[in-house]
N, C-alpha and C positions, 0 to 999 in steps of 0.2 A: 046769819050763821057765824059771822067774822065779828061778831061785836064785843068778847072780851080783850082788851086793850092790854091788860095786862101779861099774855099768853106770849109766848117769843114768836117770831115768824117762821115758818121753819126751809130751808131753802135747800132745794134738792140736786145734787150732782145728776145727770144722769148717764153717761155712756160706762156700762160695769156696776153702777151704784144700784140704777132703775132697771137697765137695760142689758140683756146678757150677750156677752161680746165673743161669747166661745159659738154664737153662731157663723163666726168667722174660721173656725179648727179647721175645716173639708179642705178649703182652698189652702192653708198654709200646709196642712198634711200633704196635698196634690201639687203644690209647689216644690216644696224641700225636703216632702218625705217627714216630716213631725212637726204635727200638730202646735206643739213647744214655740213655737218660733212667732205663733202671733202675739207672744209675750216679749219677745224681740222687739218685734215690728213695735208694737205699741207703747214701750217703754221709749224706742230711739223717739216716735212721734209726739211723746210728752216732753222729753228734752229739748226738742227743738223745738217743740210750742211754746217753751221758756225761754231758750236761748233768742228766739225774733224775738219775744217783750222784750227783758235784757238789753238787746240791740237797738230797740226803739224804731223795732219792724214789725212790719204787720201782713203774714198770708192766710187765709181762710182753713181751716183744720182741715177740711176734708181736702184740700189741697197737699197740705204736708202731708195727709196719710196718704196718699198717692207715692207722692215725693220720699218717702220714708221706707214703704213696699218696694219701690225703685233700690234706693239704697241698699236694703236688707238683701234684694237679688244680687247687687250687684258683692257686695261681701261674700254670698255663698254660692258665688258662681252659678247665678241662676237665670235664663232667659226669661225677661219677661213679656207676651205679648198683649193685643189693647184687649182681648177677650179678661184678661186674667185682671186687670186694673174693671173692666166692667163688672166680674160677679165680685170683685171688693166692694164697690160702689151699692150693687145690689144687695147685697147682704148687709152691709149696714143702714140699709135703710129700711130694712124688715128684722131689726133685733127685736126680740118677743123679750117681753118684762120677766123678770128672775119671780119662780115661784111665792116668796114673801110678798112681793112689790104690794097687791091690791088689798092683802089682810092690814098690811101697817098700813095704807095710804086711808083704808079705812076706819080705823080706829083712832089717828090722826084727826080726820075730818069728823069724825062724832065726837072729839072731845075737844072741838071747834080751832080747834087750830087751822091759820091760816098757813096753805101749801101755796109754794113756787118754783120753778125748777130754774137754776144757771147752768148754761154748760158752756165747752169750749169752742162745741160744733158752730156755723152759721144757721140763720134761719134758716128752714125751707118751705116751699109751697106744700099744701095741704093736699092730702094728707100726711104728718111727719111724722115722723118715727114711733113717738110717744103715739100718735091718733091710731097708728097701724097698730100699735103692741096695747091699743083697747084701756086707755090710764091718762091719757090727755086732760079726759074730765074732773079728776080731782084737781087741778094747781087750779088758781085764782090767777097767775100770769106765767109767762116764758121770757126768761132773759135770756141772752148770746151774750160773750163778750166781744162780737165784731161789733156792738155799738159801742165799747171803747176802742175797740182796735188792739188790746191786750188781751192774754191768758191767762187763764188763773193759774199761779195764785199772786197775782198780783193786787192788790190792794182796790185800784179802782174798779175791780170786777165786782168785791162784794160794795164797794159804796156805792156804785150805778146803782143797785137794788136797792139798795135802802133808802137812795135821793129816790128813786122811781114811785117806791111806796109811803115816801114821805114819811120817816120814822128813823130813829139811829140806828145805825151797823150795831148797837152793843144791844138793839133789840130782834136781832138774827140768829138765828142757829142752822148752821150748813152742817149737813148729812153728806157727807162721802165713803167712797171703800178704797182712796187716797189719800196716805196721809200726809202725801205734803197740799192737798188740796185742805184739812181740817188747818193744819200748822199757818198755812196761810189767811184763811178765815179769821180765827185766835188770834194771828198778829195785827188783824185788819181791828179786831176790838167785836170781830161776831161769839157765839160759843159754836163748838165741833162737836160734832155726832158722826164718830168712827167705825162703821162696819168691815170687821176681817173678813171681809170674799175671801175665796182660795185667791196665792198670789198675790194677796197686801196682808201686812203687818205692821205693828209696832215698830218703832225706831229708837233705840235705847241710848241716848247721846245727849250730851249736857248740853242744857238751855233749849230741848226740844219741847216743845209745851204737849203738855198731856192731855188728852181730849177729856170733854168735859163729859159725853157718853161715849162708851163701848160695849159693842155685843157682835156676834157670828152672825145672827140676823136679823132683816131690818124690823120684823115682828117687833122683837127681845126691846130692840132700839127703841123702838117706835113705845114701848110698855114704860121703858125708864125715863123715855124725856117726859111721856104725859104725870108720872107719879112724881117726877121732882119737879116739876114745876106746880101740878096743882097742891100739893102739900105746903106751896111758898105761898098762894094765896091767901088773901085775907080770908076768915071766918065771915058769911055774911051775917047781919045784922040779928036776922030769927033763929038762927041756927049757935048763936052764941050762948055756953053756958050761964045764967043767972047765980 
């Protein structure tokens, strides 16, 4: 299935990219009253999942999101008790794949590309998120970056993957709906595949490198990396004009 060498790898974000995170909205509506605020939450726990690399620290994600939910109560004057850190827990561990997910993941894998997923999350025991939201079985592996001990988008997230699979970072292409997770990849020497979810955009600022795809969904995505890339193939041998 995996045997065109020539095809880029293609490497998948998943928390919001694969996985839809607004199954989190009940409990942040039932905590503060709007919905809104899991974009809070989630914004502080990306900072500070860069802020530990930075530091040259190292806590497990699903920890900071704890730690971060704490925070965000504690900002908007909100009691938190252990039920409420539980159906956080619960709930991200039952996030159902964003309607696109399995049209691109399969059009993807019929036009042999090989799938992988990185994310920030730690492993966990089976069944994991991915196996629950039914989409496990298209990637060929699962990286974490707690086997570096850093977050993306730090540079040795996407080189784990690439030393893993035994091939260069410049023959990667990461899919995210973050674009400092694409801008990071790009600087690592991978290419980026930028999908606008509601709540990510463009970044309009000098020396921000520009993804090398962009589309609203991962379908669209998933149509222009397979035509720009097999258009770069060589012509086989029978199929060459005389």
């Amino acid at each position: 299935m995996f045997s065109d060498k020539s095809l880029p790898i293609i490497v998948f974000d998943v928390n919001e990219t694969l996985l839809d995170i607004t199954i989190l909205e009940p409990l942040f509506a039932r905590l503060f009253g709007n919905k809104i605020l899991l974009r809070e939450w989630f914004a502080q726990l990306v900072l500070y999942s860069q802020t530990m690399t930075l530091s040259g620290l190292y806590t497990p994600f699903g920890e900071l999101g704890v730690s971060a939910l704490q925070m965000t109560a504690d900002i908007h004057n909100v009691r938190l008790i252990d039920s409420d850190v539980d159906e956080l827990q619960e709930r991200m561990s039952k996030m159902p794949a964003h309607p696109d997910v399995v049209p691109a993941l399969t059009k993807l894998r019929e036009a042999e590309f090989r799938l992988v997923t990185l994310t920030n999350s730690a492993n966990s025991a089976s069944p994991t998120p991915l196996e629950k939201a039914g989409i496990s079985h298209f990637f060929e592996q699962h990286f974490s970056v707690e086997q570096v001990a850093k977050f993306k988008p730090a540079p040795e997230t996407y080189q784990m993957v690439a030393h893993a699979l035994s091939v260069d970072v410049s023959d990667l292409c990461l899919v995210a709906c973050h674009l400092w997770d694409t801008i990071g990849a790009q600087a690592a020497g991978c290419r980026g595949a930028f999908l606008t979810r509601p709540y990510n955009a463009l970044l309009a600022a000098p020396n921000v490198s520009a993804p090398d795809f962009i589309a609203a969904d991962l379908t669209t995505l998933a149509e222009q990396i397979i035509f720009s890339t097999k258009k770069q193939l060589p012509i086989p041998k029978k199929c060459r004009p005389i």
